[in-house]
VEXZAPA-159787 format. One record per residue: residue number from 1; residue in one letter; x negated, y, z negated of N, C-alpha, C in turn. Coordinates in steps of 0.001 Angstrom, whole numbers, plus 524288, in hexadecimal, padded with zeros to 5 digits. Layout:
! residues N
<NUM,'A',<X,Y,Z>,<X,Y,Z>,<X,Y,Z>>
...
//
This chain:
! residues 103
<1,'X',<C5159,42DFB,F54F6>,<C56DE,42E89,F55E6>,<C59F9,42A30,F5330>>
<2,'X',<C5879,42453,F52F7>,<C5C0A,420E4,F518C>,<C5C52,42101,F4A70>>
<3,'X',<C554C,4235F,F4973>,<C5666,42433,F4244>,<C5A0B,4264F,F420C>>
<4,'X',<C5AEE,42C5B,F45B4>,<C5EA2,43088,F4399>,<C63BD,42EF5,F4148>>
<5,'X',<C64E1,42A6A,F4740>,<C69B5,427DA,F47F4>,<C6A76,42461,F41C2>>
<6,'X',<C693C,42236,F4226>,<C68C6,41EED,F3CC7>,<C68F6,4222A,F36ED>>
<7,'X',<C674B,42557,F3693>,<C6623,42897,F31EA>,<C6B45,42CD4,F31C1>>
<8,'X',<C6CF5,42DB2,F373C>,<C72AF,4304E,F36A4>,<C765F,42C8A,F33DE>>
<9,'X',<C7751,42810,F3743>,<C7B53,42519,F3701>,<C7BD4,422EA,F325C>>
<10,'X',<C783A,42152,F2EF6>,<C77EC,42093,F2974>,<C796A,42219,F259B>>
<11,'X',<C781D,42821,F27C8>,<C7844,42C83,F23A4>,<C80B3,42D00,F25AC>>
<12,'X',<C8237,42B31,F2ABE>,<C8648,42D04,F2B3A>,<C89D3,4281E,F2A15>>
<13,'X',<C89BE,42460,F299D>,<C8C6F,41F48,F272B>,<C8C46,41EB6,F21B9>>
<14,'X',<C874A,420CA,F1EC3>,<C877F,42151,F18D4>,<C8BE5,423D6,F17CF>>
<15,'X',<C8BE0,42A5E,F1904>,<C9002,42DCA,F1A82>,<C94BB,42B86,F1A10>>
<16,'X',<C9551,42A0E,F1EB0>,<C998B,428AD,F1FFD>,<C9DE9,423A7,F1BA9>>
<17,'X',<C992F,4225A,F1A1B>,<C9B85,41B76,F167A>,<C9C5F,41F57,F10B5>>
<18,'X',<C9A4C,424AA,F0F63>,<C9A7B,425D3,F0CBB>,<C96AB,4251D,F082D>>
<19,'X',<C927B,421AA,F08A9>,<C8EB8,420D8,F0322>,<C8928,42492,F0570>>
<20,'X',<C85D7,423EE,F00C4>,<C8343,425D0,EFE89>,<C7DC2,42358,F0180>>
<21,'X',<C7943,425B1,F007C>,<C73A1,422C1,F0317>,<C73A5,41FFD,EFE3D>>
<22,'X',<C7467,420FD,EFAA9>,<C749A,41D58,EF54B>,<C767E,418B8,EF620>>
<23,'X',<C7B3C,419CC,EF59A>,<C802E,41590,EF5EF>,<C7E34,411D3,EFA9C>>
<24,'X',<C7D2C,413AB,EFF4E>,<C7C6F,41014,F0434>,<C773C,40C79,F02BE>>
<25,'X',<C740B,40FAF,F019D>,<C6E93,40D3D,F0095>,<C6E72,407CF,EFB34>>
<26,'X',<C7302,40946,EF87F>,<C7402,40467,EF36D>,<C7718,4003B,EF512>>
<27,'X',<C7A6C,40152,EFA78>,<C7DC1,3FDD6,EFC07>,<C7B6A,3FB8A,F018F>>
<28,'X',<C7503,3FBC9,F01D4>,<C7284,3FABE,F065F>,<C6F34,3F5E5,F0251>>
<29,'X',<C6F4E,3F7D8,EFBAC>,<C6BE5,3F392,EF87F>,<C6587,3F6B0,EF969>>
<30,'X',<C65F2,3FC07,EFA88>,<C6117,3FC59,EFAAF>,<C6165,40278,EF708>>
<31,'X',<C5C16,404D8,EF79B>,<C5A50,40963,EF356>,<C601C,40DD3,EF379>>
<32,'X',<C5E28,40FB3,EEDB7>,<C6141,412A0,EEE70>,<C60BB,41890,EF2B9>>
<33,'X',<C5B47,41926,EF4F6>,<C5B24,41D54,EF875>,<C593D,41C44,EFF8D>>
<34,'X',<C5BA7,41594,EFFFF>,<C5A13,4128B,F043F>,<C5B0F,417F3,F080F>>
<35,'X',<C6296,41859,F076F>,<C6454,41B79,F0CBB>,<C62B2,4214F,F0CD4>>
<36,'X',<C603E,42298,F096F>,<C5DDA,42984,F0819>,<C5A7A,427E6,F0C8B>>
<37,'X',<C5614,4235B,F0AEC>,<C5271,42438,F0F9C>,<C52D7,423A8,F143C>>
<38,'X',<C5742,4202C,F1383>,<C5A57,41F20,F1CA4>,<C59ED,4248A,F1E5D>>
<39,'X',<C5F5C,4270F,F1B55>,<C620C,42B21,F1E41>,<C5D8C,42F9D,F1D5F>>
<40,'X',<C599C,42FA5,F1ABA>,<C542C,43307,F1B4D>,<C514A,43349,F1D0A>>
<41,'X',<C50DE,42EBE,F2012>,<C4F36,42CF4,F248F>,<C4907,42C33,F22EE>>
<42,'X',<C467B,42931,F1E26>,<C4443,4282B,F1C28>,<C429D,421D1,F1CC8>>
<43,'X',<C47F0,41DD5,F1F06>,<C45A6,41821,F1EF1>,<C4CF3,417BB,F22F3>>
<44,'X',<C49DB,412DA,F2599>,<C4CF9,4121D,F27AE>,<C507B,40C6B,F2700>>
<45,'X',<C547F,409A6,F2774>,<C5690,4052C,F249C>,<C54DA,40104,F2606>>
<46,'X',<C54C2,3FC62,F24FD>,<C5316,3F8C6,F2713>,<C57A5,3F4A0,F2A94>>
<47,'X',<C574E,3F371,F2E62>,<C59A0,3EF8B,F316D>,<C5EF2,3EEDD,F2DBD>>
<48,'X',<C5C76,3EAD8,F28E4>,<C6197,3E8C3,F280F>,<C6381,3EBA7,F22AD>>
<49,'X',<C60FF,3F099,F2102>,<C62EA,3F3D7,F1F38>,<C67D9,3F753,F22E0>>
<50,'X',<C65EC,3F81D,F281B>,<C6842,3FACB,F2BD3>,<C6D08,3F76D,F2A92>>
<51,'X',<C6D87,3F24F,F2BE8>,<C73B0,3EF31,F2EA3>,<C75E5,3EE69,F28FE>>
<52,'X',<C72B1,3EEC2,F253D>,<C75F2,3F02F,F1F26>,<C7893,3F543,F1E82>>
<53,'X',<C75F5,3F9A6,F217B>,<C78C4,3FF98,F2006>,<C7EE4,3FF82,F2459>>
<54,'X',<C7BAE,3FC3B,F285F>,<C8056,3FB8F,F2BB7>,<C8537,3F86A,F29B9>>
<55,'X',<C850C,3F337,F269B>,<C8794,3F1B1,F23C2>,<C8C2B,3F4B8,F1FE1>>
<56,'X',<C8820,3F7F7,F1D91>,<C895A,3F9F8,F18B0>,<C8F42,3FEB2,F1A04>>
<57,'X',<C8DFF,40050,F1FBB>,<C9014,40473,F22B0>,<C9591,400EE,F2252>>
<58,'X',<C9469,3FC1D,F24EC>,<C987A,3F8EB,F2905>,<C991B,3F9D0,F2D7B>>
<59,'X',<C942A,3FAA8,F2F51>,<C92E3,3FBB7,F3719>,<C8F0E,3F87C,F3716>>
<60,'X',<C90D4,3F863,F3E16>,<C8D54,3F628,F3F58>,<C87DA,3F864,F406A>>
<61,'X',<C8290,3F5D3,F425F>,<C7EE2,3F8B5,F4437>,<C7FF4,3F9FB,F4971>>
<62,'X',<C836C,3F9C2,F4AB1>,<C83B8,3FAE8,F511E>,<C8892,3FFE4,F4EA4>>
<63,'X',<C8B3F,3FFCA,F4B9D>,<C8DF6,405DA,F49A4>,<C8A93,40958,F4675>>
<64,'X',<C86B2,40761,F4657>,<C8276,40AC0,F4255>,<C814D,40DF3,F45BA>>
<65,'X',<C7F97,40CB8,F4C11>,<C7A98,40E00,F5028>,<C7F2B,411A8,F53CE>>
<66,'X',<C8463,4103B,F5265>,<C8727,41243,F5896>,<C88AB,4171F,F55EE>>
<67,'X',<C85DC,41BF4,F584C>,<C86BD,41FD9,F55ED>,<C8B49,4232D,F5966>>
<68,'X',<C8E97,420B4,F5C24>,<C91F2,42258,F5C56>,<C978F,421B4,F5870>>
<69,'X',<C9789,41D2C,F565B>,<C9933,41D61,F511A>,<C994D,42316,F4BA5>>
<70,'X',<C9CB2,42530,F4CC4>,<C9C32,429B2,F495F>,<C9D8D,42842,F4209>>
<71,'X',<CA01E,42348,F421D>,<CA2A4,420E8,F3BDA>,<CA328,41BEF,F3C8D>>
<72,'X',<C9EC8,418FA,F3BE0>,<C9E11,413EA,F3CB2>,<C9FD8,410D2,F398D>>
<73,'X',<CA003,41348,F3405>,<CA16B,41037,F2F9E>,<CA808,411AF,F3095>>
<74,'X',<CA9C4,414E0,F30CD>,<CAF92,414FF,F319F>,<CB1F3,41265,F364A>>
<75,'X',<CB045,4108E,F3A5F>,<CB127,40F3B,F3DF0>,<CB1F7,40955,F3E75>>
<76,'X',<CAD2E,40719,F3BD3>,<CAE3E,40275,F3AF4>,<CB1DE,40100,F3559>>
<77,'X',<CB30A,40221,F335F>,<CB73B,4027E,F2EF3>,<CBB69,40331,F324B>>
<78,'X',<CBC0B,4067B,F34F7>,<CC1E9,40645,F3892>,<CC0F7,40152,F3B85>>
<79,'X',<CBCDA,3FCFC,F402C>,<CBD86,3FC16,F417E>,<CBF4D,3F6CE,F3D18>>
<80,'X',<CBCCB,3F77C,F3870>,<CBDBE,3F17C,F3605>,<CC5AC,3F31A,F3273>>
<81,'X',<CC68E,3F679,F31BC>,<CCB05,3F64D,F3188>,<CCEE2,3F54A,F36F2>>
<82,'X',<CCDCD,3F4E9,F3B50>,<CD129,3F52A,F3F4E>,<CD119,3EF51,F4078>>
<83,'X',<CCBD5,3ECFA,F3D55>,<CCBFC,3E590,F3FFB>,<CCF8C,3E49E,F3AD3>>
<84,'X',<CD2B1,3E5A1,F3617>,<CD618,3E524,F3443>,<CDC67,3E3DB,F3570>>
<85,'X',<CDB8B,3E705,F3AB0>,<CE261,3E8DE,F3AA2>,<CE28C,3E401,F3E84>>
<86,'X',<CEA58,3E418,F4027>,<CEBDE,3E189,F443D>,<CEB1D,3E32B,F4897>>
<87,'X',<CEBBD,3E2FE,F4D2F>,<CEB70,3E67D,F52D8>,<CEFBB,3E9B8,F5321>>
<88,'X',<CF355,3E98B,F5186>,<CF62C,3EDFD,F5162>,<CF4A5,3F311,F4FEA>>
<89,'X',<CF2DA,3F202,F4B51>,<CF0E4,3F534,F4785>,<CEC12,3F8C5,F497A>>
<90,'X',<CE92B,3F5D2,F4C21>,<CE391,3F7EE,F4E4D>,<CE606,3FBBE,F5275>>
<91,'X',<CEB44,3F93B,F55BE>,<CEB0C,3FC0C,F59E4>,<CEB63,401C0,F586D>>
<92,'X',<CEFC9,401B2,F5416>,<CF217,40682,F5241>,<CED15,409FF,F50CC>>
<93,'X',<CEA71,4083A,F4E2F>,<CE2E0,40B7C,F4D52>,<CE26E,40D34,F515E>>
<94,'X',<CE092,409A5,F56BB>,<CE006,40BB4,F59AA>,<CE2A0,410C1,F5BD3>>
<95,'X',<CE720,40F20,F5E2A>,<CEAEF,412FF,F5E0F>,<CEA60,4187C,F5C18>>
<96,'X',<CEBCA,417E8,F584C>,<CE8E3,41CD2,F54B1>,<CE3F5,42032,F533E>>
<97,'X',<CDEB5,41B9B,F5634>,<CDAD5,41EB0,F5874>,<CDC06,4217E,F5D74>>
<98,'X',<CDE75,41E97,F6176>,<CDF9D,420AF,F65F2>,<CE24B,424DC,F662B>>
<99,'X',<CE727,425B7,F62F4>,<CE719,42C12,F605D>,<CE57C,42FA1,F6096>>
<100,'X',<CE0B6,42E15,F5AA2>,<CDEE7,432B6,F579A>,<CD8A0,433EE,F5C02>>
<101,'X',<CD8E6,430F1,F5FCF>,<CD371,4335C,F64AA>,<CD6B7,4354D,F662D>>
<102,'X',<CDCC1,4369D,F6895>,<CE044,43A04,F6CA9>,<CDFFD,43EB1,F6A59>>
<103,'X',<CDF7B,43FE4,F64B8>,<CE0C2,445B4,F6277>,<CDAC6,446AE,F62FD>>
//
């Protein structure tokens, strides 16, 4: 069950970031068919390969694992644009989430 988990989420953050098993696997510094064999479920990553893919994402390993997280990589991109603003500013975000859950 937890490979499954892992071998989804990979395959769904690649996705999601938009690159390639190519592209990810050259910007991990490793083969060019490293992530063919992840998501094939052929080899599995190593430790600090793992907190590198996690890196590479910009999650954490604790947003890697919480699979209630449906867009982890977008999520934290919103949260690092929101430590940008003033508090005003955030509130109004907020705000405007509080909204768009009413419709």
């Amino acid at each position: 069950m937890f490979e499954n988990f892992l071998f989804a989420r990979l395959v769904g953050l690649r996705i999601e970031k938009g690159v390639t098993q190519h592209e990810m696997s050259l910007a991990l510094g490793k083969h060019s068919r490293y992530m063919s064999k992840i998501e094939s479920r052929y080899a599995l990553p190593s430790m600090e390969t793992f907190f590198c893919i996690c890196s590479y994402f910009d999650i954490t390993p604790h947003d890697f694992f919480a699979d209630n997280l449906k867009k982890p990589i977008l999520l934290q991109r919103a949260i690092d644009g929101l430590q940008t603003l003033d508090e005003d500013s955030m509130m109004l975000v907020f705000l405007c989430i509080k909204s768009l859950q009413n419709k």
